[in-house]
C-alpha positions as CSV (number, residue, x, y, z in Angstrom):
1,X,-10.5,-2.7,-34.4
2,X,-7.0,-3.0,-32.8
3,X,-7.1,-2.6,-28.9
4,X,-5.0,-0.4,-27.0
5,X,-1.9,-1.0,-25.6
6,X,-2.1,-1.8,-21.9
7,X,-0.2,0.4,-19.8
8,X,1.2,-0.8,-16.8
9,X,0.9,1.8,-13.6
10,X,3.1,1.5,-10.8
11,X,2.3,1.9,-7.2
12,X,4.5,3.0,-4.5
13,X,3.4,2.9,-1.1
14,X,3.7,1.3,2.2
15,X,0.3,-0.7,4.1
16,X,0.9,1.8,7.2
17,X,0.7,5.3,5.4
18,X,-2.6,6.6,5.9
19,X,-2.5,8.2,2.8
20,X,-2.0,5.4,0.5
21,X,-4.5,4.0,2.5
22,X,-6.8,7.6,1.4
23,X,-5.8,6.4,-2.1
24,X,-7.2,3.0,-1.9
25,X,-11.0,4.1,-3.5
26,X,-8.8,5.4,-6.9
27,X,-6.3,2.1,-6.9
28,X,-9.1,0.1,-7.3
29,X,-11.2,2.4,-9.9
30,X,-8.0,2.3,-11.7
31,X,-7.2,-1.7,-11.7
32,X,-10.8,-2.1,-13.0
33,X,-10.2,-0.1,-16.0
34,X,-9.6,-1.9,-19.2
35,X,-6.0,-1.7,-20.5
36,X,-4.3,-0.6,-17.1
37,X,-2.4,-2.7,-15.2
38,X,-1.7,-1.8,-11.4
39,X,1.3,-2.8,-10.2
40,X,2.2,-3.2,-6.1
41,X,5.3,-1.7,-5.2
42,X,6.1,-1.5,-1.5
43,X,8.8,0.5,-0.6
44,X,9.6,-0.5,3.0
45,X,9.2,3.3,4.3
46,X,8.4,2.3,7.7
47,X,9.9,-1.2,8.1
48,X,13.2,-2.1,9.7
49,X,15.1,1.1,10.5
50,X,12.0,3.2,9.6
51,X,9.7,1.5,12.2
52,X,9.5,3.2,15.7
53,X,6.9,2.7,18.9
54,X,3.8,3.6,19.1
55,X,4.5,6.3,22.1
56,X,1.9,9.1,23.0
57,X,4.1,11.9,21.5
58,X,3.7,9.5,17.6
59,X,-0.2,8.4,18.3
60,X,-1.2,11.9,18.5
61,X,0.8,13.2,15.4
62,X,-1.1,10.6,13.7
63,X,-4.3,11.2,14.6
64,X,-4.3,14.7,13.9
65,X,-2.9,13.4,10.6
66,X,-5.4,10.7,10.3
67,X,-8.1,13.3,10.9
68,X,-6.9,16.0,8.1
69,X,-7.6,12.9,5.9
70,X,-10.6,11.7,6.7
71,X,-11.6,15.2,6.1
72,X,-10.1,15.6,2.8
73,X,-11.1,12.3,1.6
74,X,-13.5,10.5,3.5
75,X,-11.9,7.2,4.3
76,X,-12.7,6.7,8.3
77,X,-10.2,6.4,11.2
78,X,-12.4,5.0,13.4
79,X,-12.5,5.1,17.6
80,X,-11.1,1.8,17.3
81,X,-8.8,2.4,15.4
82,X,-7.4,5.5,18.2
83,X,-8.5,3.2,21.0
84,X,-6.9,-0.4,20.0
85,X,-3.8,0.9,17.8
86,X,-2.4,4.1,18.5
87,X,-3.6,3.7,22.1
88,X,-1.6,0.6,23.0
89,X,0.6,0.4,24.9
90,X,3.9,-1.3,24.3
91,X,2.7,-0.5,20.2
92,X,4.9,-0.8,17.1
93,X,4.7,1.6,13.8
94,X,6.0,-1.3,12.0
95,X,5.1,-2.2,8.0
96,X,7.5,-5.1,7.9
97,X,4.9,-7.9,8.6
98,X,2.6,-6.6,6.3
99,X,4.8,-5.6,3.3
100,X,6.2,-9.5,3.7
101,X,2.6,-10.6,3.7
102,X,1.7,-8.7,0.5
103,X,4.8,-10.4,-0.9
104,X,3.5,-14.0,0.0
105,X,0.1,-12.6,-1.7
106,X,2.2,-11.4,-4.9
107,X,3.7,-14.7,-5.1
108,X,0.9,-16.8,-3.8
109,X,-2.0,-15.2,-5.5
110,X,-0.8,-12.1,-7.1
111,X,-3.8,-10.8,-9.2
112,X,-5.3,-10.2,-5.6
113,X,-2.5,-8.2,-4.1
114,X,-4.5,-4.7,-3.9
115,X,-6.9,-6.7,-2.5
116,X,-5.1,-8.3,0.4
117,X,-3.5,-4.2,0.7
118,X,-7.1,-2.8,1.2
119,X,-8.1,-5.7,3.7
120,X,-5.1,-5.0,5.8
121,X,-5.9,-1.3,5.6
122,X,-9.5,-1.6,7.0
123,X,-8.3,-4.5,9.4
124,X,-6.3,-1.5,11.0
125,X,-8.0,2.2,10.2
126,X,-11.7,0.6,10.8
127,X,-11.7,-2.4,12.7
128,X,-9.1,-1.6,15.2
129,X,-6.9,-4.5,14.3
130,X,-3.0,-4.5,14.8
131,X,-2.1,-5.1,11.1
132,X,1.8,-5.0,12.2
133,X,1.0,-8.3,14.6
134,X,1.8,-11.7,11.4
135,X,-1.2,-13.3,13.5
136,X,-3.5,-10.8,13.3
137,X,-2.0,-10.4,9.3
138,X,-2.7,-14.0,8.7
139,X,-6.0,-13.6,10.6
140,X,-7.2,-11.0,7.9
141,X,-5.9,-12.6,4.4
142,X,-7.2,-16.5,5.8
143,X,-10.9,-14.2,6.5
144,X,-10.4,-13.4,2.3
145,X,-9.2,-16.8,1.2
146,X,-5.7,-16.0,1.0
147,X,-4.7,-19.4,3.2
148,X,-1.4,-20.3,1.4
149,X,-0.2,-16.3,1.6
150,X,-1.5,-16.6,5.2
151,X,0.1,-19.8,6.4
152,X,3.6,-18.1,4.7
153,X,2.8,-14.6,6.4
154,X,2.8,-16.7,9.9
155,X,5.9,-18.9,8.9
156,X,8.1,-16.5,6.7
157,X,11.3,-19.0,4.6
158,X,14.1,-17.3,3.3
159,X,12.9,-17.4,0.2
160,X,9.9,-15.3,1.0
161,X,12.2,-12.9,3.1
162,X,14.4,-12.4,0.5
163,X,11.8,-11.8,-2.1
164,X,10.6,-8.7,-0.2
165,X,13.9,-7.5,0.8
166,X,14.8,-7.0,-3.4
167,X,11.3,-5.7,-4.1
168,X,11.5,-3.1,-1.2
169,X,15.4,-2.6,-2.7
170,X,13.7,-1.7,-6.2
171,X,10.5,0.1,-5.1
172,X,13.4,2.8,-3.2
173,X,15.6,2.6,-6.4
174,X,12.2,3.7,-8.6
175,X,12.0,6.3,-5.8
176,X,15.1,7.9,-6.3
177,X,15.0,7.5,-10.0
178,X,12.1,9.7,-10.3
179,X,13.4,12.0,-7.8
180,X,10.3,11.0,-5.1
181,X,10.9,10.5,-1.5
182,X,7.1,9.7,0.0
183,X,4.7,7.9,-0.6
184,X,1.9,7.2,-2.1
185,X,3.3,8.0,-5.6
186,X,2.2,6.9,-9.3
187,X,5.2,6.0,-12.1
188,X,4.1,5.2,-15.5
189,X,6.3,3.8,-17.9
190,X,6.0,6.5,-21.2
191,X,7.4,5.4,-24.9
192,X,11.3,3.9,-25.1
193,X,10.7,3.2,-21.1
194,X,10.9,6.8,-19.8
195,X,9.3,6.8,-16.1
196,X,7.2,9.3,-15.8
197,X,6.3,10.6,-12.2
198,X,2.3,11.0,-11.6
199,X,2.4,12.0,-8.0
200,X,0.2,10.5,-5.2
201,X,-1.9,13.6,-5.6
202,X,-3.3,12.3,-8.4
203,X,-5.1,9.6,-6.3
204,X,-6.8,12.0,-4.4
205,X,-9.1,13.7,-7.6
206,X,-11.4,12.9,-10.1
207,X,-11.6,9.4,-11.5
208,X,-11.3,10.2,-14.8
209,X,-8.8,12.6,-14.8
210,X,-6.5,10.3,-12.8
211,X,-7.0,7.8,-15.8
212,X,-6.9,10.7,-18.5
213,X,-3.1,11.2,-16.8
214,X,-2.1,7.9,-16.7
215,X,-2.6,7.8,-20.5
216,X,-1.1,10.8,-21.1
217,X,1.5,9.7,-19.1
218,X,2.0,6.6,-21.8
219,X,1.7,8.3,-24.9
């Protein structure tokens, strides 16, 4: 009986969109099925010239954003979460820490990336942590046995920075190439290398429909 093909899905996001952080339940359906591959992407969305403060006027556009969410898909934002992150004061809306941390995690220990994602994602939306501070970063991947990927996170080389730099550079290239600007989005390769545009709405249905597309998608 020959097995089939494994089909490599890749994920475009960024660790401080609440709705890739919505999607996180369906990610990690989807890495645990048998011949799919999930593949971290981060695009950089809201890193370097995309990152603002955390002024009033931003923390209640998320929140009523964070809200719809919740409602449409369960995933808390807790009081905490209002409280300790888009309450603070002197706050940054910044994914650069994180997305370098997930990159010391890809090259560190890279079969637990999505894992490192969705501890950083509850560190913030549930626990109330600042997931955009590298101590409380390193804080959160040391708490999952990620010590080498935190020790890097907290003392970034160049080697590290310029990894992320070209990975961010190609996770916007895949962007544009399939015509996407948000995120989160799905790309599957198809035959002859076609990319084939899923949609981050797929993350947000049923289980096996979202893998019934990704195979689809490959055919």
């Amino acid at each position: 009986m020959t097995s089939m093909p494994t089909v490599t899905v890749t994920y475009l996001f960024d660790p401080l969109c609440g709705w890739c952080y919505a999607a996180a339940p369906a990610l990690q359906y989807l890495q645990g099925v048998e011949g799919i591959d999930v593949a971290l992407a981060p695009t950089g969305l809201f890193a370097g010239a995309g990152a603002r403060p955390m002024d009033a006027q931003f923390a209640a556009y998320a929140w009523a954003n964070d809200q719809r969410i919740q409602q449409l898909t369960g995933q808390p934002f807790t009081q905490a979460y209002r409280d300790h992150i888009l309450g603070a004061a002197n706050g940054r809306f910044d994914s650069g820490p994180a997305t370098l941390a997930l990159t010391a995690v890809a090259q560190t220990a890279p079969e637990r990336e999505l894992e490192a994602l969705h501890a950083l994602q509850h560190a913030r939306y549930v626990d109330g942590r600042d997931n955009t501070d590298p101590a409380v970063i390193a804080d959160v991947l040391r708490a999952v046995g990620l010590q080498e990927a935190a020790d890097l996170a907290l003392a970034p080389n160049t080697a590290l920075q310029r990894a992320t730099a070209e990975r961010t550079a190609a996770a916007q290239a895949m962007l544009r190439a399939v015509g996407a600007r948000g995120v989160p989005q799905l790309v599957v390769a198809g035959k002859g290398g076609a990319l084939q545009l899923l949609g981050g709405d797929a993350l947000l249905g049923a289980r096996e429909q979202l893998v019934a597309m990704v195979r689809a998608a490959a055919a």
